[in-house]
C-alpha positions in Angstrom: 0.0 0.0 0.0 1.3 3.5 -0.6 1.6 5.9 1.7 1.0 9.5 1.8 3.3 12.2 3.5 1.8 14.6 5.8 2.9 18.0 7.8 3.4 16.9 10.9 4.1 20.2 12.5 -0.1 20.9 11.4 -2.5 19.8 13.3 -3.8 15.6 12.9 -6.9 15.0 14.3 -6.5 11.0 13.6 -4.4 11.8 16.6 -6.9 13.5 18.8 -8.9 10.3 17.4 -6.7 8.3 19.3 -6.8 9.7 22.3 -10.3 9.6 22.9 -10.0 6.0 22.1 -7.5 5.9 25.1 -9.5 7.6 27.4 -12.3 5.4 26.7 -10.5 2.2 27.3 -9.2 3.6 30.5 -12.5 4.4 31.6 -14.2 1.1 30.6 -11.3 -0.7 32.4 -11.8 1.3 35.6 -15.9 0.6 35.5 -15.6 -3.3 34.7 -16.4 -4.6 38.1 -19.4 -6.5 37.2 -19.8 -10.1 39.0 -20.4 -12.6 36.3 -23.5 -14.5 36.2 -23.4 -16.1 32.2 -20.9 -17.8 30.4 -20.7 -14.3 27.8 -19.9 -12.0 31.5 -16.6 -13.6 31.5 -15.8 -12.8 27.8 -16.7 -9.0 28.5 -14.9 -9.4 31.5 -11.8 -10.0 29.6 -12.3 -7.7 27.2 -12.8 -4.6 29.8 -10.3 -5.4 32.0 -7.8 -5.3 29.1 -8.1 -1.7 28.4 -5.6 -0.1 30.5 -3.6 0.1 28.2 -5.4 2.9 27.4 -2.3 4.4 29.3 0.0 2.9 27.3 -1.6 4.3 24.2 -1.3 8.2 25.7 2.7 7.1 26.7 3.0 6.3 22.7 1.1 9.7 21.8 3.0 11.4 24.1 6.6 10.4 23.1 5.6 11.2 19.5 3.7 14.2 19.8 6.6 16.1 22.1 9.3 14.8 20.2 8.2 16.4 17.5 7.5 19.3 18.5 10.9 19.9 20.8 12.2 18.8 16.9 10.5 21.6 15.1 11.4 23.9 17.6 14.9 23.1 17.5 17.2 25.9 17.6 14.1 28.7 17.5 15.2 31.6 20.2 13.2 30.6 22.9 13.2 26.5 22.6 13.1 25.6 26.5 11.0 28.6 27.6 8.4 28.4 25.2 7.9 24.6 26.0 7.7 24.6 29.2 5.9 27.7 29.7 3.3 25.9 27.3 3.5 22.3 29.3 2.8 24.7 32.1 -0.3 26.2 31.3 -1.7 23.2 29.7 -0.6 20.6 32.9 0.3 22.3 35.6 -3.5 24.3 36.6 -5.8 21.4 36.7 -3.3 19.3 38.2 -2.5 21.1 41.1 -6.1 22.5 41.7 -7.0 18.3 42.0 -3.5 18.0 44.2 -4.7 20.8 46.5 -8.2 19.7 46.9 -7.2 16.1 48.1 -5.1 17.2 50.2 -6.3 20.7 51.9 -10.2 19.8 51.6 -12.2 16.2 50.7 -10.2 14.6 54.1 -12.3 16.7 56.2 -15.4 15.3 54.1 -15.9 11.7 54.1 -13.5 8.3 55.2 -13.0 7.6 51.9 -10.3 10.6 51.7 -7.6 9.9 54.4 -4.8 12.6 54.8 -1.5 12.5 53.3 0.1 14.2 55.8 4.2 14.2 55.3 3.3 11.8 52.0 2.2 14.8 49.8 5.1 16.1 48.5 5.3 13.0 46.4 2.2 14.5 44.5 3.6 18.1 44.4 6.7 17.0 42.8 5.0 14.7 40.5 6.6 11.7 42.1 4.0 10.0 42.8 4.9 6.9 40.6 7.8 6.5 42.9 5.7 6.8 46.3 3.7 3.6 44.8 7.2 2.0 44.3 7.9 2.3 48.0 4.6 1.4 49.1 3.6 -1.4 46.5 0.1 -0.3 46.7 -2.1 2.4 45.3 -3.0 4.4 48.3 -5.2 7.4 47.2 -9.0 7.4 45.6 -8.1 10.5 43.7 -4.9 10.7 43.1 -3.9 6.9 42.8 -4.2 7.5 38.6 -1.8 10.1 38.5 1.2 7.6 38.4 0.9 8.7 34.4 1.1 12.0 34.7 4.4 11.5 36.9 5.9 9.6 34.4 4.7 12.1 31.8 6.2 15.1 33.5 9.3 13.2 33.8 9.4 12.6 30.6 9.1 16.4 29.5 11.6 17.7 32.3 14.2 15.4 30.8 13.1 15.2 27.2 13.9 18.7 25.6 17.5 18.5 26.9 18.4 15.3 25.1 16.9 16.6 21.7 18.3 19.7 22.0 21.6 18.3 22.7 21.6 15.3 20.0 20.8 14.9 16.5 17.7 13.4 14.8 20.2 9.6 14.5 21.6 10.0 17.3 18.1 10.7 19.4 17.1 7.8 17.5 19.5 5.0 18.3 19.0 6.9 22.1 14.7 5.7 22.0 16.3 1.9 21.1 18.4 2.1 23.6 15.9 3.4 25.9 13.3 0.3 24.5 15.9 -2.2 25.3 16.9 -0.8 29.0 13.1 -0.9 29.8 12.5 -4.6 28.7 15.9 -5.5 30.7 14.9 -4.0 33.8 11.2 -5.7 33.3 13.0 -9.3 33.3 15.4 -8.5 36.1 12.8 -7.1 38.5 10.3 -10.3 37.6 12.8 -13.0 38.1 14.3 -10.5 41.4 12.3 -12.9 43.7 9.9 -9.9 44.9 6.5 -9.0 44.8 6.9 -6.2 42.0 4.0 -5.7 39.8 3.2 -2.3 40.9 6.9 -1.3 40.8 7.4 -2.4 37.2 4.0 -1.2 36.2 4.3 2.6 37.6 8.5 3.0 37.5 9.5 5.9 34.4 12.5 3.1 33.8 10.2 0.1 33.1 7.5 2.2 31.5 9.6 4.3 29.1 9.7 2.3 26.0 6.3 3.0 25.2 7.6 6.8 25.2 10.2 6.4 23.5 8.7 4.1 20.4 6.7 7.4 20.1 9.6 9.2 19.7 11.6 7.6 17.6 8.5 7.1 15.0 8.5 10.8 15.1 12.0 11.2 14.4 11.9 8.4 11.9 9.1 10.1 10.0 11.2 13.6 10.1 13.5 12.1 7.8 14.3 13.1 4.2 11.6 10.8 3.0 8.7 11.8 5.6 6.7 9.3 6.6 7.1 7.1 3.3 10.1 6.3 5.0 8.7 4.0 7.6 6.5 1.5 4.8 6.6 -0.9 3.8 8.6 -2.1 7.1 6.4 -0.7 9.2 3.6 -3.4 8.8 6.0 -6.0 9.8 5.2 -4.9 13.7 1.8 -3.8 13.0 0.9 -7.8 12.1 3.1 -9.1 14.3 1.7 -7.5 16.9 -1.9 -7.8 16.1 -1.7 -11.7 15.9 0.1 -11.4 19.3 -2.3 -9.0 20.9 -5.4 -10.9 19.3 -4.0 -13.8 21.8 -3.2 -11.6 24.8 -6.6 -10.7 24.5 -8.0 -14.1 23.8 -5.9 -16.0 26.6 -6.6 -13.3 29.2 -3.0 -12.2 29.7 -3.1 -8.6 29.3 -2.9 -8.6 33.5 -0.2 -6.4 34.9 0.4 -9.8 37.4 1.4 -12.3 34.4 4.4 -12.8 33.9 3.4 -13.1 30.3 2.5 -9.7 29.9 5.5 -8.1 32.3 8.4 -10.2 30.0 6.2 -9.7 26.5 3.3 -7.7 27.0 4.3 -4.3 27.5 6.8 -4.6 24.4 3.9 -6.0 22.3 1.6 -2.8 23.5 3.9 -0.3 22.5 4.8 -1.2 19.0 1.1 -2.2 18.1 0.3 1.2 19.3 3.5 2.8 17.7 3.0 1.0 14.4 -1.0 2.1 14.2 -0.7 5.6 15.1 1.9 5.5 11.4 -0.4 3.1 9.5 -3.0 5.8 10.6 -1.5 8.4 9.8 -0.1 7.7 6.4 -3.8 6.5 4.9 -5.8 8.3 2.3 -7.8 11.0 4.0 -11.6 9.9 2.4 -10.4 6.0 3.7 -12.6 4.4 6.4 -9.3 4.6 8.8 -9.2 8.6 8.8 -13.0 8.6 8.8 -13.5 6.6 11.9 -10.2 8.0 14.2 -12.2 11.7 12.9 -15.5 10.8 14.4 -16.8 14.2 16.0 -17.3 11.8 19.3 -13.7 10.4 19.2 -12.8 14.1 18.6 -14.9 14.8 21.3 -13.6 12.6 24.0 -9.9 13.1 22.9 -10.2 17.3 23.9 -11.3 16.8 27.2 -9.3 13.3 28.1 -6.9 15.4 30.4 -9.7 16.3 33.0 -11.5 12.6 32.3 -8.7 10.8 33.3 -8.2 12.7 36.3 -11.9 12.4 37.3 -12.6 9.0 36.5 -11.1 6.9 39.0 -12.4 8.7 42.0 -16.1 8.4 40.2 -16.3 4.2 39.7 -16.2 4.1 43.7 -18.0 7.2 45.2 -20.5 5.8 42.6 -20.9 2.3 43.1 -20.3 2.6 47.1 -23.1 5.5 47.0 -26.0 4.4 45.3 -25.2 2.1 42.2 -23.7 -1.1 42.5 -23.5 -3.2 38.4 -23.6 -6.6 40.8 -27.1 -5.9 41.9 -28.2 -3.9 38.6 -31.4 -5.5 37.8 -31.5 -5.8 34.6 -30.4 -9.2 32.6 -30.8 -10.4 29.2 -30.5 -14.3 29.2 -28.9 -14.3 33.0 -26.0 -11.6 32.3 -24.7 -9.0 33.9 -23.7 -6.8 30.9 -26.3 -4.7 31.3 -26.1 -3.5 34.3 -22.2 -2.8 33.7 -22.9 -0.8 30.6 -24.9 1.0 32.6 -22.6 2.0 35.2 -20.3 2.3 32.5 -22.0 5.1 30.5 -22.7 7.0 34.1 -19.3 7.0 34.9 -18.6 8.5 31.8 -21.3 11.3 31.7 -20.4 12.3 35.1 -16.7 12.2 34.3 -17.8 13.8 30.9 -20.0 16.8 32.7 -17.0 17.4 35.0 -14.6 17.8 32.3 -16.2 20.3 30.6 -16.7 22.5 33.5 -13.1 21.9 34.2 -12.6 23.0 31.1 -14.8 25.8 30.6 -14.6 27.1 34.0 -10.9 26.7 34.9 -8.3 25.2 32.1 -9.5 27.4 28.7 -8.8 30.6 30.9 -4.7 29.5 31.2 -5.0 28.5 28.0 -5.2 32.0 26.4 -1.6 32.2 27.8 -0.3 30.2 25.4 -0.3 33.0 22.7 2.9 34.3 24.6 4.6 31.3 23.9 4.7 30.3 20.3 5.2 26.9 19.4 7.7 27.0 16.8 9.7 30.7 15.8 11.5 29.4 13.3 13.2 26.2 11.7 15.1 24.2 13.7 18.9 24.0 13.1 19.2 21.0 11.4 17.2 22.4 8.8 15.2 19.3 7.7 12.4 20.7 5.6 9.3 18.8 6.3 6.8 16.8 4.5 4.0 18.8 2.4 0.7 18.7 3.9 -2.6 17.8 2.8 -4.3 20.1 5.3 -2.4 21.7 7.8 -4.3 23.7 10.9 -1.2 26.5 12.9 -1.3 24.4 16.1 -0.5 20.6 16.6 -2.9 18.7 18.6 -0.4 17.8 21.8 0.3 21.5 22.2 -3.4 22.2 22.8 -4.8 19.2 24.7 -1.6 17.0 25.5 
């Protein structure tokens, strides 16, 4: 199949597609608590509780989204300011608003928020990753799911220092590097004789391949030859890792406790995702792959993720503890559950929904407007590259508005 080149500094919205396919899959997973009472419960059981890796698909996003921009801003006047003044007014707001809420208000409202006492500075400095490695555990309703965002602002404190510093090859051969380290440390800590599922699931040095096959897909597709560079190799991991997730799935092994999924799993995630997001990318704009990533719902779901995935988690319990439990739901169709878990799904997702947009509306657009102070790019980077054509092209890439 040929492919088609596209700007990548523009805006994709196959992209913001994407993402609201994450956040879905991150929701469903959190809401599939159902008990099973027909043989089909256990099937949908498998299937929900496979979609974390949801987060896996934002860590792929994410690596390819900033390292592409940090690469187009190479070498502009104000490269580190204007990123992280951007990252700042995007992350930073909502973030610490939820930060300072859990810790300065909801303890003093019901049991279900203990304090944090001398544990929140792991929270402030966005280190909360590392408080789950010392604790094994997920301690906090609320703030449990923002292991992610940890990772994430690791990622862009450390990020725009090695692209600055190294060239488009040399950043690349650093992102295999990085993919191999990650699935090392995975097989040491499983076969280190402790109980370290949490550890490898939330630490930035087990996690980061998923990152960095972002980022060297977006350095890859920078190349003289755009993104025509990356076929026809590219389906080699996109079938490969199909057939293999289409088992994962199938066998039930897409559990952060397997050891399946901790020695293979997580390498299989990443380059499915990787090698989609390209395939995606690279197809005809009137296909059926760019019309469904561009549904107005996807679109939807992918603009306000931040705030859902933030709000979510907190939700499935106050929720199901409160006043609507999916093992007592009374509907059934031919002695299942499912309906009462797609219930409590689609509640959890239009309260999560409602909150996001007054999140958005009332609190994150306002810092938003800052971002005019900080342009994204102010002129080519210093390696010159000159980019793919577009097809259509929008002045502002999706990651820099919602990422």
């Amino acid at each position: 199949m040929r492919a088609r080149n596209v700007n990548l500094s523009g805006y994709m919205p196959v992209l913001d597609g994407f993402r609201g396919l994450a956040i879905l899959g991150v929701i469903i997973f959190h809401t599939t608590v159902l008990r099973a009472t027909a043989p089909i419960d256990d099937w949908y059981f498998k299937f929900g509780r496979s979609l974390w890796v949801g987060v896996d698909l934002f860590f792929v996003l994410s690596g390819f989204l900033i390292t592409g921009i940090l690469y187009d801003a190479k070498g502009g006047k104000h490269y580190f300011k204007n990123f992280y003044a951007r990252r700042t007014v995007r992350i930073f707001p909502l973030y610490f608003l939820v930060v300072a809420v859990s810790v300065f208000v909801l303890p003093g409202l019901t049991h279900h928020f203990p304090s944090l006492g001398s544990k929140q500075w792991w929270y402030w400095c966005y280190l909360s990753n590392f408080l789950v490695v010392k604790e094994g555990s997920f301690r906090h309703l609320v703030l449990g799911p923002t292991w992610s965002l940890a990772i994430e602002e690791q990622f862009y404190i450390v990020w725009p220092f090695l692209v600055f510093l190294l060239s488009r090859i040399a950043m690349m051969r650093l992102c295999v590097g990085l993919i191999l380290t990650a699935v090392a440390l995975r097989w040491m800590l499983l076969y280190s004789g402790e109980h370290v599922v949490n550890h490898i699931y939330v630490a930035t040095y087990t996690r980061m391949d998923a990152l960095a096959v972002g980022g060297f897909l977006a350095l890859a597709a920078r190349g003289p030859k755009g993104l025509k560079a990356l076929f026809p190799w590219i389906w080699v991991p996109f079938t490969v890792c199909s057939a293999f997730g289409l088992h994962f799935l199938v066998e039930g092994h897409f559990n952060k406790k397997l050891p399946e999924m901790i020695k293979y799993g997580y390498s299989i995630v990443a380059f499915l995702f990787g090698s989609s997001l390209i395939v995606a990318l690279s197809r005809a704009q009137n296909g059926w792959v760019n019309w469904l990533l561009t549904r107005k719902t996807l679109l939807f779901f992918g603009k306000y993720s931040y705030a859902m995935y933030l709000f979510n988690r907190p939700l499935v319990d106050l929720l199901e503890d409160s006043w609507f439990t999916p093992n007592t739901f009374p509907w059934r169709i031919a002695g299942s559950s499912i309906p009462g878990q797609v219930a409590f799904t689609l509640v959890v997702l239009a309260v999560s929904t409602a909150m996001a947009l007054l999140s958005w509306h009332l609190f994150e657009k306002h810092f938003l407007k800052l971002k005019k102070y900080f342009p994204q790019k102010e002129e080519r980077g210093i390696e010159g590259a000159k980019l793919p054509q577009a097809d259509t092209a929008c002045p502002e890439p999706a990651a820099a508005r919602r990422a």
